[in-house]
matplotlib code that plots the C-alpha trace (Angstrom):
import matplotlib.pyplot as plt

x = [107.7, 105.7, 107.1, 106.1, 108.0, 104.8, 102.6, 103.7, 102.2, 98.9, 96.1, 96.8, 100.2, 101.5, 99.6, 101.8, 104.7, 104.1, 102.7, 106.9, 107.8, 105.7, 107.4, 111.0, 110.0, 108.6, 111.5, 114.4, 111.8, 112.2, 115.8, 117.8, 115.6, 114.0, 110.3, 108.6, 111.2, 109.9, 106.9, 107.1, 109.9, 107.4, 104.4, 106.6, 108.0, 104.4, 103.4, 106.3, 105.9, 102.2, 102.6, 104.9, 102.5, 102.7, 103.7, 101.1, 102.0, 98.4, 95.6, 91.6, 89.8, 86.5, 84.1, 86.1, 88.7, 92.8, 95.3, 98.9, 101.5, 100.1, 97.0, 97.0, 98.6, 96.4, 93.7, 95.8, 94.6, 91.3, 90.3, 91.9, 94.6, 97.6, 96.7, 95.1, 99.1, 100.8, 98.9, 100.3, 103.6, 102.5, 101.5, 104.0, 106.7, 104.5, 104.4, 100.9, 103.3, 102.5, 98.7, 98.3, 100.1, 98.4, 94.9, 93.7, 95.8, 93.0, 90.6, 93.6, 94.2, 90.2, 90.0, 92.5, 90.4, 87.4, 89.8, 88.6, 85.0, 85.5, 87.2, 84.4, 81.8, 84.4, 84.2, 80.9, 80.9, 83.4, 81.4, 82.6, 80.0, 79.4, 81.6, 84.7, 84.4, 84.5, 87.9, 89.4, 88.7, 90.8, 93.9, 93.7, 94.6, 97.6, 96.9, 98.8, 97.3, 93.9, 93.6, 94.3, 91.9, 88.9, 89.3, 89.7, 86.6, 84.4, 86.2, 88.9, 88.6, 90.2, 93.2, 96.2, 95.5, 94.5, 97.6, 100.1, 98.6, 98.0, 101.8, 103.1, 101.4, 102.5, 106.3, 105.3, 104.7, 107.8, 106.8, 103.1, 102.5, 105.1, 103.5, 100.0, 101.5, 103.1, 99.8, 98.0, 99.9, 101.4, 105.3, 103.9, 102.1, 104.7, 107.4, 104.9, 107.3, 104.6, 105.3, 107.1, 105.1, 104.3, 105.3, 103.5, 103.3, 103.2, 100.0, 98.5, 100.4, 99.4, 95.7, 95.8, 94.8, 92.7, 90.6, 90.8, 89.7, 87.2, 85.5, 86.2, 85.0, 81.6, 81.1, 81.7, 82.5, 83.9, 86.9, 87.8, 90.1, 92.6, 91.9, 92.3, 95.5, 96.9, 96.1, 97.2, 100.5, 101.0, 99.9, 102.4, 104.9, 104.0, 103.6, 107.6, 107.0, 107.4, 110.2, 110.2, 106.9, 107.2, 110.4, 108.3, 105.8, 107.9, 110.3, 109.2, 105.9, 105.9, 108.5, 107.7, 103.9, 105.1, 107.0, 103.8, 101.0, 103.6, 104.2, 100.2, 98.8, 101.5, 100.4, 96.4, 97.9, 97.6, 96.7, 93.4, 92.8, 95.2, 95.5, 91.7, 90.4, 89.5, 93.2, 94.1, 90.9, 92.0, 95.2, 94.1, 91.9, 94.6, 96.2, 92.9, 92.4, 96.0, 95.9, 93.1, 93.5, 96.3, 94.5, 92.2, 94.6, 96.3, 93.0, 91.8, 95.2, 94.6, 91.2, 92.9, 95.8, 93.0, 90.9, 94.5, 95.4, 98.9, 99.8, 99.5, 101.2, 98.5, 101.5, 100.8, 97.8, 99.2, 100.2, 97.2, 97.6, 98.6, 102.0, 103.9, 106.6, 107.0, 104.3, 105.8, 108.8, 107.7, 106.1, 109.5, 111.5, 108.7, 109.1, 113.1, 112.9, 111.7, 113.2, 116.3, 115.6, 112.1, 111.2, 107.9, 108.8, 107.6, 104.2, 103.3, 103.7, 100.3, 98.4, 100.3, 99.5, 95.8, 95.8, 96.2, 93.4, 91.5, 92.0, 90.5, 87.9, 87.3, 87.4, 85.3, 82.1, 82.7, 82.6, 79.8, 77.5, 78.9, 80.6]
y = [114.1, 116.9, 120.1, 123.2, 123.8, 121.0, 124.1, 126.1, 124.1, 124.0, 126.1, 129.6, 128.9, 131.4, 134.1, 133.3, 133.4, 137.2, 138.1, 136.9, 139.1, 141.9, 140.9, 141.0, 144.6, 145.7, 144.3, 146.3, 149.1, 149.2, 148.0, 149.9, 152.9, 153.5, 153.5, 152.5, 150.1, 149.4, 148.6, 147.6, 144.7, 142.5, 143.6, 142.1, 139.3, 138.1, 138.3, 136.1, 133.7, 133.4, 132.7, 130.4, 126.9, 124.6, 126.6, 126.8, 129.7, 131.4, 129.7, 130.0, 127.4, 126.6, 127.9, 131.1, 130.6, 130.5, 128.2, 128.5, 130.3, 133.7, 132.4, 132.9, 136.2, 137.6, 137.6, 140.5, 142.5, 141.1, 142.2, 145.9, 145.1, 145.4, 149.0, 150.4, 149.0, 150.9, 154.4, 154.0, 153.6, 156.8, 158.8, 157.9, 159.7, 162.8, 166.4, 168.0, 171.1, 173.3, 172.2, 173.2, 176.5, 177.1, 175.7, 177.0, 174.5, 171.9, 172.9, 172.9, 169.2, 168.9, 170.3, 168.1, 165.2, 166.5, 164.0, 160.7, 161.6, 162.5, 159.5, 157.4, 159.1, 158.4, 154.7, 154.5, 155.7, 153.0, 150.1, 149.5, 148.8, 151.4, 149.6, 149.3, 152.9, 154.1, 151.7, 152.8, 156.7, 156.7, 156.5, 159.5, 160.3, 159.3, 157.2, 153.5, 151.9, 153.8, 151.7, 148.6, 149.1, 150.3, 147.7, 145.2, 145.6, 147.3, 145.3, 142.9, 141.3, 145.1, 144.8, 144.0, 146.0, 149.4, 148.7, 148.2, 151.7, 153.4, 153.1, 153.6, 156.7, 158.1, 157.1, 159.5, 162.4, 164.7, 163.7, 163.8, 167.2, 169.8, 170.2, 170.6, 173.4, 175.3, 174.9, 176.5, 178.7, 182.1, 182.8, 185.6, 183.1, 180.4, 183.1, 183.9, 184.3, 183.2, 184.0, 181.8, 179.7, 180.3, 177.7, 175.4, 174.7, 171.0, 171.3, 171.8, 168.5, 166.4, 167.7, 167.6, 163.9, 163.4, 166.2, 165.2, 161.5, 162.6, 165.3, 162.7, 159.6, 161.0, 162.1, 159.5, 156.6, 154.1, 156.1, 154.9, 152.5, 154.4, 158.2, 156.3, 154.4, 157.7, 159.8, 157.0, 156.8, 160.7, 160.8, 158.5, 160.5, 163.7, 162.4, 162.5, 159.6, 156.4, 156.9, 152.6, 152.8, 155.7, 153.5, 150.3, 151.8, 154.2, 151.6, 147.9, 147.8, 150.0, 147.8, 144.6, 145.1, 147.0, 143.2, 141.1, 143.8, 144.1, 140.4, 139.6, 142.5, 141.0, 137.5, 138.5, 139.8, 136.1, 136.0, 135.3, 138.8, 140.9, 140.6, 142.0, 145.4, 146.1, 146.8, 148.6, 151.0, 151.3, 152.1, 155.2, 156.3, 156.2, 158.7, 160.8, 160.8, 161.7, 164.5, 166.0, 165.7, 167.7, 170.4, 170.6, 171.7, 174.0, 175.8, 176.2, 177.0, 180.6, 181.2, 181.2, 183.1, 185.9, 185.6, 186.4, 189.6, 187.3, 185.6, 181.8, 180.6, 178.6, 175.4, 174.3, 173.4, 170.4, 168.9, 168.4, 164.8, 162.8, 161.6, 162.1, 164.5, 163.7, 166.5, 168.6, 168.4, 169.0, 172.2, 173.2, 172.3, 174.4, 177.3, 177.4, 177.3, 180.1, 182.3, 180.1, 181.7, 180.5, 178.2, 176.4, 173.2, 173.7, 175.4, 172.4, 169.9, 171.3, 170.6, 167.1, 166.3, 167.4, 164.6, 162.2, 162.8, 163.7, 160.5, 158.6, 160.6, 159.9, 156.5, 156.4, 158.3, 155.3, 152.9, 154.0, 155.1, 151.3, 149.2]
z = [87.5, 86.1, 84.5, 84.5, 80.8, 79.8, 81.1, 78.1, 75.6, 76.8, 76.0, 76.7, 77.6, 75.5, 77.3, 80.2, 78.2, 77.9, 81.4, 82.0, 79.4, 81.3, 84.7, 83.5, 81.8, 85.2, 87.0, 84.5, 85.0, 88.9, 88.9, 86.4, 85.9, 89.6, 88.9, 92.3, 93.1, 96.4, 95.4, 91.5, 92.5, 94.7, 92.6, 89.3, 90.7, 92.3, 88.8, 87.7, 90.2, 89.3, 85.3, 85.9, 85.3, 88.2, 90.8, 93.1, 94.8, 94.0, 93.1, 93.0, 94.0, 92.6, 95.6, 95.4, 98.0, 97.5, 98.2, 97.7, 99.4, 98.1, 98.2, 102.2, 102.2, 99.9, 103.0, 104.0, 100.9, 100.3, 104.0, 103.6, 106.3, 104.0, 102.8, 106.2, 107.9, 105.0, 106.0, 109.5, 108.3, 106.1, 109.0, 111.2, 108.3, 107.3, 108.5, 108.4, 109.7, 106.8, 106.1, 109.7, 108.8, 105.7, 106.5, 103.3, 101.4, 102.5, 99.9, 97.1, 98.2, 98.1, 94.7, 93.3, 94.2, 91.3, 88.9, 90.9, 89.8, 86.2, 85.7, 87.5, 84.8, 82.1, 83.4, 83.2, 79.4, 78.9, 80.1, 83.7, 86.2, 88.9, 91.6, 89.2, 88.0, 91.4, 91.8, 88.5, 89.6, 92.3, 90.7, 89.8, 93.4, 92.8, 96.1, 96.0, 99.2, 99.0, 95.3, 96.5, 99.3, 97.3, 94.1, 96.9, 97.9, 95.4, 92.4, 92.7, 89.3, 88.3, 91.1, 89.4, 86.4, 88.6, 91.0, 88.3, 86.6, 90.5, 90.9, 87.5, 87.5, 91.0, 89.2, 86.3, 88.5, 87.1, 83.7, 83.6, 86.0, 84.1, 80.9, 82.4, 85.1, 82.3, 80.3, 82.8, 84.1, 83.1, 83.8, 86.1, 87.9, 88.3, 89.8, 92.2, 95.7, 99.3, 102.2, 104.6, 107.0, 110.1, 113.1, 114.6, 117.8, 119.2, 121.1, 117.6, 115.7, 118.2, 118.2, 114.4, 114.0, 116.8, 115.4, 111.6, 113.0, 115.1, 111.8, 109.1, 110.8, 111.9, 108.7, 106.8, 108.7, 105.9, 105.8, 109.0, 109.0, 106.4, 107.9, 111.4, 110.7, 108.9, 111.8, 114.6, 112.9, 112.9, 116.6, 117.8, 116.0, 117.0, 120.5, 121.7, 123.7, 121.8, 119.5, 118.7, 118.1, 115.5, 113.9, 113.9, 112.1, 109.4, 109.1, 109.6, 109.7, 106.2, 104.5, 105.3, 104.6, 100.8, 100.2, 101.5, 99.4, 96.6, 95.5, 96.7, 94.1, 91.5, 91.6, 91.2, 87.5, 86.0, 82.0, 82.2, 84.1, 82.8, 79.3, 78.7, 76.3, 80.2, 81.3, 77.7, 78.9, 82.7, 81.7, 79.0, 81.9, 84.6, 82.6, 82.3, 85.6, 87.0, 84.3, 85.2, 89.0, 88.8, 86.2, 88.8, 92.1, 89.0, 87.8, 92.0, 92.8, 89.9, 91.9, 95.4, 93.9, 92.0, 95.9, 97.6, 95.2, 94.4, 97.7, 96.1, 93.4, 91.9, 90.9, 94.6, 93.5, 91.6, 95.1, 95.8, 94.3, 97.2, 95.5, 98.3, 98.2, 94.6, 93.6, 95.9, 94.6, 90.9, 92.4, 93.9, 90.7, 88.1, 90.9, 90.7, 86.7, 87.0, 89.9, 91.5, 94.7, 94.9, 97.5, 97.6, 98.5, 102.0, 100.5, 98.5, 101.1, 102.6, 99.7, 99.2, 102.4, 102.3, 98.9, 101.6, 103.7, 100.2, 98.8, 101.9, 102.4, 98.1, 98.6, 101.8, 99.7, 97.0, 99.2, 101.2, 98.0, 95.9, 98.9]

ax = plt.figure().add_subplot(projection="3d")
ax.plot(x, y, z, "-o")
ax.set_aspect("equal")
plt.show()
């Protein structure tokens, strides 16, 4: 009988040995200290499973194909179907209420969005090839599925590394956005009170994503199949009429598809791919561009507030990252520290939301111009 212990002592079996160390760090990470657990426990364990020698769970055959338990699954991510499932799920849990309120709050989710395409140039400078700069750039949209889905397609050499950084990141949220808000900001600014939203009615929810899919898809018609699964699942929310449906999708359908793209992401981070100058690099510019994604809603967020004589507190810029209510949150917690009784929460949520749609409509250009 043949061990997998034997597999060790092989060539390169030590680099295994540490993509297991990795894991087991990833794992504690998610575990004990609540970094993207959902996601970061399949994605860390896939990896394990895959570095383990003589498994078989994931493996590349010569004419380009995979075999293995894995293996099959990861059709679901090489053929975008994971990701584009995970944005209904997405849609079928978010309120476009107060982007609908505050249409304005659309460009602020636009203008984070700049980040992606510094990054892509900063790519380029580094050495990536045109396709994997425009995969490495959209992390800095702070945008999980949409990652997956572009490197999938434009560069899936680059996957593990870019999802493990996409997700890491969007974990790093309170700790990355603060520092550049109070950077760019003056106290004045941050204790800026708005005014509370107006209501919306349900006629306009349920037009909302019919419109939005309609606009975006003629435009640019790669984004399609995330902008349409993103809006679909918000329709049959919004609806009233098919409250299993809206469950399905917000609860099973998301979850079950975060284990299957989790552990299939995870076990694409073998040795021979991840431990490369390459992921050192995509790394360093993950951090680039979630830093200055969010520099970018802060700085248009001071123009709108200098255009509105003082009505918008330029920090709701910062959710324009489509982090998902974590930015918003960070917003609402930077607001409070400055004035308890200021409530933005609700104000941020229509940039966040708009990061959403940015994001897809990002990767949809990329694809179209590299895909």
């Amino acid at each position: 009988m043949t061990s997998g212990i034997a597999g060790f002592f092989d060539d390169g079996g030590w680099k295994n040995l540490i993509m297991i160390a990795i894991a087991i760090v990833l794992l504690c990470l998610a575990i004990f200290k609540g970094v993207e657990p959902y996601l970061l426990i399949p994605i860390s364990f896939g990896m394990l499973l895959a570095n383990l020698p003589l498994g078989g769970v994931f493996v590349r055959e010569a004419d380009g194909t995979y075999s293995g338990l894995l293996g099959i699954l990861y059709i679901g991510v090489k053929k975008g179907i994971y990701p584009c499932l995970i944005f209904l799920g997405i849609g079928a849990t978010t309120d476009f209420g107060p982007l609908i309120a505050n249409p304005k709050s659309l460009l602020l989710g636009a203008a984070a969005q700049i980040g992606i395409f510094i990054t892509f140039l900063g790519a380029l400078l580094l050495g990536f090839n045109f396709n994997e700069a425009s995969s490495i750039g959209i992390i800095g949209g702070a945008d999980g599925p949409t990652a997956i889905l572009t490197t999938s397609i434009l560069a899936p050499n680059l996957l593990a590394p870019i999802s493990i950084a996409a997700y890491s990141y969007m974990a790093l949220v309170p700790v990355i956005q603060p520092p550049i808000i109070r950077l760019l900001t003056t106290k004045k600014e941050r204790g800026i009170k708005m005014e509370q939203l107006r209501s919306v009615s349900k006629t306009e929810k349920i037009l909302f994503p019919i419109l939005v899919t309609v606009v975006c898809v003629l435009l640019i018609p790669s984004c399609a199949p995330l902008i349409g699964m993103l809006m679909l699942g918000n329709l049959i929310k919004e609806s009233g009429v098919v409250p299993n449906l809206v469950n399905a999708a917000g609860n099973f359908i998301l979850y079950i598809v975060t284990i299957l793209l989790g552990v299939c992401v995870g076990a694409t981070a073998t040795a021979d791919i991840f431990l490369t100058l390459d992921t050192l690099k995509i790394v360093l510019l993950g951090v680039i561009a979630f830093s200055f994604a969010t520099a970018s809603g802060v700085l248009f967020g001071k123009v709108m507030c200098k255009a509105t004589r003082g009505k918008i507190n330029p920090m709701i810029g910062a959710a324009g990252v489509s982090a998902v209510p974590m930015a918003a949150r960070v917003v609402q917690k930077e607001g409070q520290r400055e004035d308890p009784s200021n409530f933005l929460l609700m104000h941020a949520m229509g940039p966040n939301v708009a990061g959403v749609i940015g994001s897809a409509v990002a990767a949809g250009i990329l694809l179209t111009l590299f895909g």
